[in-house]
PyMOL CGO cylinders between C-alpha atoms (Angstrom):
from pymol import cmd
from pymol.cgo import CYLINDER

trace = [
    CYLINDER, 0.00, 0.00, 0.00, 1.43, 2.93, -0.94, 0.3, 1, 1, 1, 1, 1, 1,
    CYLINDER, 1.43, 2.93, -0.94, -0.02, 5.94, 1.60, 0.3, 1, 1, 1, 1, 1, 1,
    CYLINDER, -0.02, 5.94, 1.60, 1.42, 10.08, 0.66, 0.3, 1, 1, 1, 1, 1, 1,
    CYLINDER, 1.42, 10.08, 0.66, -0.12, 13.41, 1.51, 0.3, 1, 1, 1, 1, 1, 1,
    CYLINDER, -0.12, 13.41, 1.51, -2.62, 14.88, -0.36, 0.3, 1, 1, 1, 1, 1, 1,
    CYLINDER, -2.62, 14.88, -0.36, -2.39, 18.14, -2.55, 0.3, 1, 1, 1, 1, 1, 1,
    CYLINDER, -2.39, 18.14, -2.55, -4.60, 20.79, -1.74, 0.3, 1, 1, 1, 1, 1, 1,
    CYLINDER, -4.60, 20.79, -1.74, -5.90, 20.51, -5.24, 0.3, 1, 1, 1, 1, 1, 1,
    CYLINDER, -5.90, 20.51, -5.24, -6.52, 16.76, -5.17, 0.3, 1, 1, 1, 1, 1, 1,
    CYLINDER, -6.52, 16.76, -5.17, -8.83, 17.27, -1.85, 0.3, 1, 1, 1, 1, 1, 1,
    CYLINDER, -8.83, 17.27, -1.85, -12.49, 17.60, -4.27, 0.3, 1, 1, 1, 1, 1, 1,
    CYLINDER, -12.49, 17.60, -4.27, -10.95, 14.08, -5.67, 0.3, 1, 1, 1, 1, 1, 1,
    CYLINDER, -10.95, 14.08, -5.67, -11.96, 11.82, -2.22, 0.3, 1, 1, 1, 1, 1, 1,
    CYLINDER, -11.96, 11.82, -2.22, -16.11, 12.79, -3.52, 0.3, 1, 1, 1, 1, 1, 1,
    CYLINDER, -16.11, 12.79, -3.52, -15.27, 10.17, -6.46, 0.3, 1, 1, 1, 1, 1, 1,
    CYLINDER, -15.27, 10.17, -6.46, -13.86, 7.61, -4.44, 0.3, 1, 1, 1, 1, 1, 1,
    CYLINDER, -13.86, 7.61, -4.44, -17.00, 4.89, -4.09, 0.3, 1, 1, 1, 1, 1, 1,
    CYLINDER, -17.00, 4.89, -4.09, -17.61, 4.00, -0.62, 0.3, 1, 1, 1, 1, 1, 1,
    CYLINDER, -17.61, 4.00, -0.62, -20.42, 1.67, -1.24, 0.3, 1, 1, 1, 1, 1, 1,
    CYLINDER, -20.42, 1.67, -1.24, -19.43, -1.21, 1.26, 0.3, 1, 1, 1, 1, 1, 1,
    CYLINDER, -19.43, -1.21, 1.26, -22.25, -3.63, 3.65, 0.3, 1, 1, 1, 1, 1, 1,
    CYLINDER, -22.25, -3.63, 3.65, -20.83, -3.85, 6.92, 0.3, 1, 1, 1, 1, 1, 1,
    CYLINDER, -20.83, -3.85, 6.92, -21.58, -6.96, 9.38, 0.3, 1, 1, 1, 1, 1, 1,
    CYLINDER, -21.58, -6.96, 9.38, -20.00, -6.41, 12.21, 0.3, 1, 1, 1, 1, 1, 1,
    CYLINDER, -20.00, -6.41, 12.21, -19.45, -3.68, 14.92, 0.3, 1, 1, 1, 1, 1, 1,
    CYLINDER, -19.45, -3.68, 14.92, -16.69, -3.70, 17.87, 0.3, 1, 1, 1, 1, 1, 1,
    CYLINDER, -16.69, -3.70, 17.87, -18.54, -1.73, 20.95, 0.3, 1, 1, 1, 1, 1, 1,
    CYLINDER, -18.54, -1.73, 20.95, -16.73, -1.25, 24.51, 0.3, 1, 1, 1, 1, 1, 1,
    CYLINDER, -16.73, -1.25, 24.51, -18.45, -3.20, 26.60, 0.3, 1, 1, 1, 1, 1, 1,
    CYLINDER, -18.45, -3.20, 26.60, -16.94, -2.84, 30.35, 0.3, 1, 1, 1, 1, 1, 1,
    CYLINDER, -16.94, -2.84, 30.35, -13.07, -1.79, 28.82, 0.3, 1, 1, 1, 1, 1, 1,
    CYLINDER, -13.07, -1.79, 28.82, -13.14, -4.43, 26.53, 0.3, 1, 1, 1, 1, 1, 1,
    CYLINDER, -13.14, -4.43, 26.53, -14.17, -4.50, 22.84, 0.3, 1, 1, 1, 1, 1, 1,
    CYLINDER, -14.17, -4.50, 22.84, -17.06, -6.90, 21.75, 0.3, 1, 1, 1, 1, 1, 1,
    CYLINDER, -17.06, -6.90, 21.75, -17.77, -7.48, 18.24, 0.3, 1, 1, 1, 1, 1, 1,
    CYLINDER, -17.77, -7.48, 18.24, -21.52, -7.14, 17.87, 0.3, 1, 1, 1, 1, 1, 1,
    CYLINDER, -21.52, -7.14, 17.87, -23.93, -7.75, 14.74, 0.3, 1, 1, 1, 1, 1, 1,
    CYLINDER, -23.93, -7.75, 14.74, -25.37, -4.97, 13.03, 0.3, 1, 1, 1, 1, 1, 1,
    CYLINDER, -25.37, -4.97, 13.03, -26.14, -4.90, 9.23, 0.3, 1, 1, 1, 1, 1, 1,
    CYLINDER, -26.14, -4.90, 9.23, -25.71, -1.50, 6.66, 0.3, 1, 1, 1, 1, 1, 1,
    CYLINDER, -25.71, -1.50, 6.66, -25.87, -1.13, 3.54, 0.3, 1, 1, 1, 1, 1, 1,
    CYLINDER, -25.87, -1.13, 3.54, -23.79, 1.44, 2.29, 0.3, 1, 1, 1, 1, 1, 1,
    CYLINDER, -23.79, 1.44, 2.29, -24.47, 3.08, -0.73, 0.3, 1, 1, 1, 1, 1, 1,
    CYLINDER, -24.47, 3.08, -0.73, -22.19, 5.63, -1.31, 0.3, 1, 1, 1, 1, 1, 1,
    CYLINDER, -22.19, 5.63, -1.31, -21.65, 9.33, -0.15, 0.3, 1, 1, 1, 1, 1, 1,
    CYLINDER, -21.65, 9.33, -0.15, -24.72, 10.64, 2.30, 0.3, 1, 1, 1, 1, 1, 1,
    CYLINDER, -24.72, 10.64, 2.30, -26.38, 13.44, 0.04, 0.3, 1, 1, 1, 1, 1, 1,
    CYLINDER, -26.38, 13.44, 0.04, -24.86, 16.51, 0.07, 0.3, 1, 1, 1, 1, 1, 1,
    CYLINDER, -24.86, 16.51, 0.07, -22.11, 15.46, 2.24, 0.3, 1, 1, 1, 1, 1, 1,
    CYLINDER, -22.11, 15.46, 2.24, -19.70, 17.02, -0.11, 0.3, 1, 1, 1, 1, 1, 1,
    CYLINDER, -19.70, 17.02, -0.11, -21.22, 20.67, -0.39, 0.3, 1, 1, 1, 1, 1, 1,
    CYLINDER, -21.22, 20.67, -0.39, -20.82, 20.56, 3.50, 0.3, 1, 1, 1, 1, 1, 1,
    CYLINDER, -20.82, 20.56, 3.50, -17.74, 19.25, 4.18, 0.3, 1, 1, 1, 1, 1, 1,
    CYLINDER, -17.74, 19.25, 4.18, -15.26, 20.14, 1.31, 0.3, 1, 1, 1, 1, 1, 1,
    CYLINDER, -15.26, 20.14, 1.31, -15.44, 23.64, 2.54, 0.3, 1, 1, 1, 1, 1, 1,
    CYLINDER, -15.44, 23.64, 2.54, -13.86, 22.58, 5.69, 0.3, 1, 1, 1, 1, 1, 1,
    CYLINDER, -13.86, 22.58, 5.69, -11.15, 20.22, 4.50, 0.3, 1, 1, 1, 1, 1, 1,
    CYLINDER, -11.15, 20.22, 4.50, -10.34, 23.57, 2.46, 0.3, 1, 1, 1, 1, 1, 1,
    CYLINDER, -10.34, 23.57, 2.46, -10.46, 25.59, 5.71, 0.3, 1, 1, 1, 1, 1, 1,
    CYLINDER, -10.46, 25.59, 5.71, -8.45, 23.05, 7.34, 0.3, 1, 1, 1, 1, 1, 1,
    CYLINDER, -8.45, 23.05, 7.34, -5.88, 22.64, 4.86, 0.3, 1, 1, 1, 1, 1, 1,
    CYLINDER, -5.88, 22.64, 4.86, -5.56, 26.73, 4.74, 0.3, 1, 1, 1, 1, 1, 1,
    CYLINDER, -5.56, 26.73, 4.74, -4.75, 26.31, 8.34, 0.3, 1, 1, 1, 1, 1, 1,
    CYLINDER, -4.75, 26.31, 8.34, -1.64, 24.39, 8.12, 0.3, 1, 1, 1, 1, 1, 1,
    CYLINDER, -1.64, 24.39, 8.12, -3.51, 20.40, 8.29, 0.3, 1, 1, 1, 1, 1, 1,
    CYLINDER, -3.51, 20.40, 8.29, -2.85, 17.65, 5.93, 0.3, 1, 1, 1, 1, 1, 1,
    CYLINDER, -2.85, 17.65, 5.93, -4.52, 14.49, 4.48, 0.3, 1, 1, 1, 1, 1, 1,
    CYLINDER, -4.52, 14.49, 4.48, -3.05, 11.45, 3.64, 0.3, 1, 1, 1, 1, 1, 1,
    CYLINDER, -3.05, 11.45, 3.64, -4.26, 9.60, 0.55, 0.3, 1, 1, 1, 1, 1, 1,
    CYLINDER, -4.26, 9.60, 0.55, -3.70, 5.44, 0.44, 0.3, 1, 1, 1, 1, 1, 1,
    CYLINDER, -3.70, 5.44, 0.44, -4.03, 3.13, -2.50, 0.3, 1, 1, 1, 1, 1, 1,
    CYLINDER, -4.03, 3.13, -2.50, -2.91, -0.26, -3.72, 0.3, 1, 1, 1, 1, 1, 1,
    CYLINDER, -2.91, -0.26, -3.72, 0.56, -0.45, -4.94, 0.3, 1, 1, 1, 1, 1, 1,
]
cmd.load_cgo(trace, "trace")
């Protein structure tokens, strides 16, 4: 896996990345410990308008001296 910072320009990218996955499985902590509990969701993609509302404050963020990190397959 190869994992680098992101550009400042290459921040509106992560809205094409598809995030559709179905999850099986939570961890919770129950009493300090973590216990892997069933729960089903199927995710489609994005939430609507998730990225009107927060690209503006990666872009604030980033302005401010923060960074993201970008991973993909090697």
């Amino acid at each position: 896996m190869k994992i680098r910072t992101l550009e400042r320009h290459e921040l509106g990218d992560l809205w094409s990345i598809d995030r559709a996955e179905v999850i099986d499985g939570m961890y919770r902590c129950v009493d300090g410990e973590l216990v892997l509990a069933p729960v089903h969701y199927d995710v489609q993609g994005w939430p609507a308008g998730a990225a009107e509302r927060t690209a503006p404050l990666l872009l604030d963020c980033f302005a401010r001296g923060a960074s993201s990190c970008g991973a993909a397959a090697a």
